[in-house]
C-alpha positions in Angstrom: 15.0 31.5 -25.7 14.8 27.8 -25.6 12.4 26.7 -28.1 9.1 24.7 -26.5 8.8 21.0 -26.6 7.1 19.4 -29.7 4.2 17.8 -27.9 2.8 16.5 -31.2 1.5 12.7 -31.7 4.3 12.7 -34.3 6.7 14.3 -32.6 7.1 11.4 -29.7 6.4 8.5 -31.8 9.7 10.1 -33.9 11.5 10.4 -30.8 11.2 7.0 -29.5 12.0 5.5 -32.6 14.8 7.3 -33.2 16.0 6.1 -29.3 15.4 2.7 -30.5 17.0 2.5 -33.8 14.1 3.0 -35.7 11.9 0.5 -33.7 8.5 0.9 -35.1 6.3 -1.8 -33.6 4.7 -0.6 -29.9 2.6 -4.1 -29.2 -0.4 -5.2 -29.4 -1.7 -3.6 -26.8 -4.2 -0.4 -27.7 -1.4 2.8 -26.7 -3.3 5.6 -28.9 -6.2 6.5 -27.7 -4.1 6.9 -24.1 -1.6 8.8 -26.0 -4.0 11.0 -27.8 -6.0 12.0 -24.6 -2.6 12.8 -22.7 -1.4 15.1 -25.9 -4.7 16.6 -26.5 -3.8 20.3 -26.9 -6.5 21.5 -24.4 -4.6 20.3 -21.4 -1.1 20.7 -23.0 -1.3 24.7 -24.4 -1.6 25.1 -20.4 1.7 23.9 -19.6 5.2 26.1 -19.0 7.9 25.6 -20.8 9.3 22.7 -18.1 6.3 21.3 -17.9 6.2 20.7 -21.7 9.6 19.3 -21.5 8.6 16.8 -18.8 5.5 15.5 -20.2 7.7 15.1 -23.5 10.4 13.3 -21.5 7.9 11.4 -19.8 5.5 10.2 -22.7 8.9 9.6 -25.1 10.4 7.2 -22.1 6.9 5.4 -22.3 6.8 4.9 -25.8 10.8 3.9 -25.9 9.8 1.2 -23.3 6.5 -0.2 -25.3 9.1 -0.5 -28.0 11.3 -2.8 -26.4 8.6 -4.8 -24.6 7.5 -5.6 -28.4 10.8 -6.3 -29.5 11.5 -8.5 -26.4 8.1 -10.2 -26.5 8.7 -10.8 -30.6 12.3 -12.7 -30.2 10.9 -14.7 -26.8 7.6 -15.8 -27.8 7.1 -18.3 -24.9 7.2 -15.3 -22.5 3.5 -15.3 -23.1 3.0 -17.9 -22.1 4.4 -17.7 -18.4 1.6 -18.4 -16.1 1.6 -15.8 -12.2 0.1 -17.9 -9.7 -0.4 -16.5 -6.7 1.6 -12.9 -7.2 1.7 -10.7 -3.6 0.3 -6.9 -4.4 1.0 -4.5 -1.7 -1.8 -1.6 -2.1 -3.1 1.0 0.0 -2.9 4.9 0.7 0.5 6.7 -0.6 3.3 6.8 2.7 1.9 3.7 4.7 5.0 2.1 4.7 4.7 0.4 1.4 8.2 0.7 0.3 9.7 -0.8 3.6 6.8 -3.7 3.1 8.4 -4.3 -0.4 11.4 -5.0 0.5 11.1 -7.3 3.6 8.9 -9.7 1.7 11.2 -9.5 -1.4 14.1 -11.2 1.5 12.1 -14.6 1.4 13.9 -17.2 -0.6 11.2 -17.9 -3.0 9.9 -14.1 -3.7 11.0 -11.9 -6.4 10.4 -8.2 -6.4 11.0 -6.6 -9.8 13.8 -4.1 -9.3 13.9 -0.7 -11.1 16.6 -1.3 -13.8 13.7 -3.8 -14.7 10.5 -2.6 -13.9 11.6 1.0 -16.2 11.8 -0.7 -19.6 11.1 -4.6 -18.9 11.9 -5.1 -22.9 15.0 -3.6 -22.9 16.0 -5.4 -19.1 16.2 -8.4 -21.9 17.1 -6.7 -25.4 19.4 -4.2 -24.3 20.1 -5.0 -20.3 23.4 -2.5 -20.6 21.3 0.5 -21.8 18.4 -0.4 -18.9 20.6 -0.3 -16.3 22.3 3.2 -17.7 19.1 4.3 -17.3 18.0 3.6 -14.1 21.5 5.0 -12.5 21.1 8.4 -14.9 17.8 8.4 -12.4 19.1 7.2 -9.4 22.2 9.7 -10.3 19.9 12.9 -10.7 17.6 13.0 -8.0 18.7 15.4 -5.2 19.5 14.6 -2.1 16.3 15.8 -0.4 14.4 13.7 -2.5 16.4 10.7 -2.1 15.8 10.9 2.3 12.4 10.6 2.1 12.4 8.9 -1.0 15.5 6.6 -2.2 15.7 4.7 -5.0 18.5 2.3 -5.9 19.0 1.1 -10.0 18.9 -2.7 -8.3 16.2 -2.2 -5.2 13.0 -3.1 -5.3 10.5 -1.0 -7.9 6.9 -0.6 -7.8 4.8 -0.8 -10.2 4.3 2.7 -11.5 6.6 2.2 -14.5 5.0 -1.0 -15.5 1.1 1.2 -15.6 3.2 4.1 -16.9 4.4 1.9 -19.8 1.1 1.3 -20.7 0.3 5.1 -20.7 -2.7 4.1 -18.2 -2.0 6.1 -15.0 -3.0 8.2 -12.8 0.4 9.8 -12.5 0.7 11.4 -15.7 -1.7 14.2 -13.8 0.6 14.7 -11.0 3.1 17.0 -12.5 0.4 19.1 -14.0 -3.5 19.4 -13.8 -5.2 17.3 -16.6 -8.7 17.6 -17.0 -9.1 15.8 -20.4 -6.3 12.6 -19.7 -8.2 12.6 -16.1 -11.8 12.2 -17.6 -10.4 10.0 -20.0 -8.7 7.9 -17.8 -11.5 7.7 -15.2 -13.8 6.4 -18.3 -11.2 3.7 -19.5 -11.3 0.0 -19.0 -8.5 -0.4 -16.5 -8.4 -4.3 -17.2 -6.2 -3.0 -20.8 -4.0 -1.5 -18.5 -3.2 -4.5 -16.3 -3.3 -6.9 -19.0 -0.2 -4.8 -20.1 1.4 -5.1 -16.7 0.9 -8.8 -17.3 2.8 -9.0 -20.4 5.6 -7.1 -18.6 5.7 -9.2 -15.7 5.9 -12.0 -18.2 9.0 -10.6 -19.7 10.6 -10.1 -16.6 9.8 -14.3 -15.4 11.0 -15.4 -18.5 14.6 -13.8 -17.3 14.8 -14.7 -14.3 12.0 -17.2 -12.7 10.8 -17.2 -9.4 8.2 -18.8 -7.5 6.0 -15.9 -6.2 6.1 -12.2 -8.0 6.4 -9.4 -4.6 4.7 -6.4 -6.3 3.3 -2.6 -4.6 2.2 0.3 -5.8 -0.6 2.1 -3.3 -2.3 3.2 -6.6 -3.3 0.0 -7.0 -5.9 0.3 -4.2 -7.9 2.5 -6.7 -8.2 -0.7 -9.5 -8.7 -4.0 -7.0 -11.8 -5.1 -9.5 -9.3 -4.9 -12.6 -6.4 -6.1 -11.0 -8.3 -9.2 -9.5 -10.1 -9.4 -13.1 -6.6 -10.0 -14.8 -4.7 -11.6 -11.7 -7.3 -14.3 -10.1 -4.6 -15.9 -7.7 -3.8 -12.4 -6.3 -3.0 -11.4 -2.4 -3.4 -8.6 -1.6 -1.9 -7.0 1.6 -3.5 -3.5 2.1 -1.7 -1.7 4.2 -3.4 1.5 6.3 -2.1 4.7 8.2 -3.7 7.8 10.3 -5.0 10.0 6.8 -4.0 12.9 8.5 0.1 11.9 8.9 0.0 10.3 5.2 -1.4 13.2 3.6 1.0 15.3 5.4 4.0 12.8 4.4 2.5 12.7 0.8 2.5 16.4 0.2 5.9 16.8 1.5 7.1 14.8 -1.1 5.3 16.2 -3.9 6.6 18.9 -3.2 9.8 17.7 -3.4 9.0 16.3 -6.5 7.6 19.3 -8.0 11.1 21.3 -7.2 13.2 18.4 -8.5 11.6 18.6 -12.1 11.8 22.6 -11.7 8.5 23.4 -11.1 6.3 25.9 -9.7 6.3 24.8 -5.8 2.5 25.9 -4.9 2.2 24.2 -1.4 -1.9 24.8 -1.0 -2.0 23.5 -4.7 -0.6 20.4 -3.8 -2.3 19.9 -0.7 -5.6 20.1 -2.4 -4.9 17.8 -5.3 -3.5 15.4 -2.8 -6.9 15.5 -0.4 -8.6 14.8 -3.7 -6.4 11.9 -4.6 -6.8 10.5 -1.3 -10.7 10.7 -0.7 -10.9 9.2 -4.3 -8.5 6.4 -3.0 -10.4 5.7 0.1 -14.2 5.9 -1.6 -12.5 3.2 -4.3 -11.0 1.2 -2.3 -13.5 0.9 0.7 -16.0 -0.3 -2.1 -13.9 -2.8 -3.7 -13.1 -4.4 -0.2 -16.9 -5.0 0.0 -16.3 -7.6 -3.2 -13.2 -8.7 -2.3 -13.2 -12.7 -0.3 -11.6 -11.7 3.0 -9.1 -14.8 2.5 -7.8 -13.0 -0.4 -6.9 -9.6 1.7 -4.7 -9.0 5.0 -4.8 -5.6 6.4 -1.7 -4.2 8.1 -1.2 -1.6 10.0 1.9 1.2 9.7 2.3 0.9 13.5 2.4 -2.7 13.5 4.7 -2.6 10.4 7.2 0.2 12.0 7.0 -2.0 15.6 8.0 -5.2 14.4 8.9 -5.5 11.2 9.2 -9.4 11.1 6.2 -10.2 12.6 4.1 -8.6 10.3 6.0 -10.2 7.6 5.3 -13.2 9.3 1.5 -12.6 9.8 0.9 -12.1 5.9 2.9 -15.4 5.6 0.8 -17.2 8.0 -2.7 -15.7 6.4 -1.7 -16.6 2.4 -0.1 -19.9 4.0 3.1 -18.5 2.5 6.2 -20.7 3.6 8.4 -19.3 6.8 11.9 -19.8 6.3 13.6 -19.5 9.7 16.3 -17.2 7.9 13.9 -14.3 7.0 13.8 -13.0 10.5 17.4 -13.0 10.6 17.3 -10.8 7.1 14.6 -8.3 8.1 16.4 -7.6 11.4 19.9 -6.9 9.1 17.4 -4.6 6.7 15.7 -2.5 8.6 18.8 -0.8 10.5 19.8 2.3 9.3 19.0 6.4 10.6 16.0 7.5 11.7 13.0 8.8 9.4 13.0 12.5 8.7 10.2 14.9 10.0 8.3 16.4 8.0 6.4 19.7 8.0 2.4 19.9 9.0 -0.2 19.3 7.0 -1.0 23.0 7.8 1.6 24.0 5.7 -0.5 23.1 3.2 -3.3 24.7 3.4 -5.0 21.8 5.1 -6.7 21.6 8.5 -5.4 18.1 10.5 -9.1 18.3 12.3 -11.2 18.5 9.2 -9.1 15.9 7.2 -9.8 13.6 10.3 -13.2 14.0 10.4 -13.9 13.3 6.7 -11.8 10.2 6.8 -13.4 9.1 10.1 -15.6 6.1 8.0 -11.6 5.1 6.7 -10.7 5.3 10.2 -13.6 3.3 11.8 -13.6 0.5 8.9 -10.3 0.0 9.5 -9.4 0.6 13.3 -6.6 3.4 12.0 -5.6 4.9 15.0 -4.9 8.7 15.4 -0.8 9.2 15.4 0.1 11.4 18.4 2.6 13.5 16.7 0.2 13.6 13.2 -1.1 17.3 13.7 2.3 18.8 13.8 4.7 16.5 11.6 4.7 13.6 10.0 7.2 10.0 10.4 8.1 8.3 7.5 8.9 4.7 7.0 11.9 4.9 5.1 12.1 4.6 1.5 8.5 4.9 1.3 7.1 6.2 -2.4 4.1 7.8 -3.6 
């Protein structure tokens, strides 16, 4: 019988040293109280034997890359001092076509999108670049196949900015695997502003490698923390992109699901349905109330239909509202991108446990603030835009 996973405070802090070399230092930034809420034993004692060895894996990888950023941040000290202008966050609900978004803007001459070899340890990208990019193709190399059609990731593509919050132990995604009351409440009650502050610093690290002129960053999560983001990025625009609730949802659950089977978990398809709904009311109720702050000229909504009809036109109507330049190339480049097999189906949000009708109806103030559009095939499956992440 394999033994269980040493969840203790100790026990990671050991591990990631011992990963590093006996790196010691984990920055500046406040990591424990984070690490102490995600490790408290109430939530843990409730998880199986591979959920124990995830959260392990997952916390350890964490620490590891705080340990680098330090390192990286202590032997380049003007990295600090790198100044983001007028970075380009693409936020909104999970499967709206995010991914695809990413990496059309990331085509202009002048934009750079982190890419995952980076975004996974930032510090090691410039301490130890051979060991980063190990790491990212271990995880590129692992995933199976099903989870790579709906989902693909590549160690050099475009990456969003789940590591970077995941680095700083600040993230919603740490109760995704498992349910975690105590790191929920906690996290609910933090200060997110800590959390993108140590995005910052990352991002820093990453310009100080390789400069560009305009950062190309998404995570849909960050549609949940628009205050905190604009608090510690004032020059931000913000593209928020929007699909029918009902065909996300039913997208989003198909690929936790996916997610849940990859890591060997217990596949519990009404489960995951109803955390999901949760997730996205939360995301709507957040995000509608933020909008109401936000200076229109600092936000362009796009639509998935527009994005899945023409591609380089809504590139080029997010140019034209930041008064982004408009190479004549990047038309040329989208067209050459988005070529490839169709999306996969997917099954209906039935399947898990959800009724189409009712998730419609309690999303209808979404809808009508918004103008999103019904999709005609949402009730009974669900399109993709490929490459599109949680």
């Amino acid at each position: 019988m394999t033994a269980a996973a040493d969840l203790s405070i100790a026990a990671v802090h050991a591990a990631a040293s011992a990963a590093t070399g006996g790196l010691t230092d984990f920055g500046p930034v406040d990591y424990k109280a984070p690490l102490a809420a995600l490790l408290d034993p109430a939530d843990v004692d409730r998880l199986d034997g591979p959920g124990r060895a995830l959260l392990r894996h997952i916390v350890t990888s964490a620490l590891v890359a705080r340990l680098w950023i330090a390192l990286a941040h202590a032997e380049r000290p003007g990295a600090a001092a790198i100044s983001i202008e007028r970075p380009l966050f693409i936020v909104g609900l999970p499967r709206t076509g995010s991914s695809l978004l990413h990496q059309l803007l990331a085509l202009a001459p002048d934009a750079r999108a982190p890419l995952l070899w980076e975004t996974m340890s930032p510090g090691a990208a410039l301490v130890a670049p051979d060991e980063a990019r190990a790491a990212a193709a271990g995880l590129c190399a692992a995933r199976p196949a099903e989870l790579h059609a709906v989902h693909p990731l590549r160690p050099d593509g475009p990456a969003e900015c789940y590591w970077l919050l995941r680095n700083s132990l600040r993230s919603s995604t740490f109760c995704h695997q498992a349910d975690r009351p105590i790191y929920r409440a906690w996290l609910a009650a933090s200060d997110m502003e800590v959390a993108y502050r140590d995005h910052r610093r990352q991002l820093q690290l990453l310009l100080h490698a390789r400069p560009a002129a305009r950062l190309v960053l998404k995570m849909p999560g960050h549609v949940d923390h628009l205050e905190p983001l604009l608090a510690v990025f004032p020059g931000a625009c913000i593209v928020h992109l929007h699909r029918d609730p009902v065909a996300a949802l039913a997208s989003s659950c198909n690929l936790w699901r996916l997610i849940a089977r990859s890591n060997h978990q217990p596949v519990d398809p009404h489960r995951i349905g109803a955390r999901l709904h949760r997730r996205f009311a939360r995301s709507i109720e957040r995000g509608m109330a933020a909008r109401r702050a936000v200076d229109p000229a600092r936000v362009i909504d796009v639509h998935h239909a527009e994005l899945a009809r023409d591609p380089a036109a809504a590139v080029d109507r997010i140019h034209r509202h930041f008064d982004l330049p408009r190479p004549p190339e990047l038309a040329g480049r989208i067209a050459r991108a988005v070529t490839g097999p169709p999306p996969p189906r997917h099954p209906a949000l039935a399947d898990y446990g959800l009724d189409p009708a009712a998730v419609r109806r309690g999303f209808a103030g979404y809808c009508r603030a918004f103008a999103v559009a019904p999709e005609s095939n949402a009730e009974s499956a669900a399109d993709d835009a490929a490459g599109e992440g949680p």
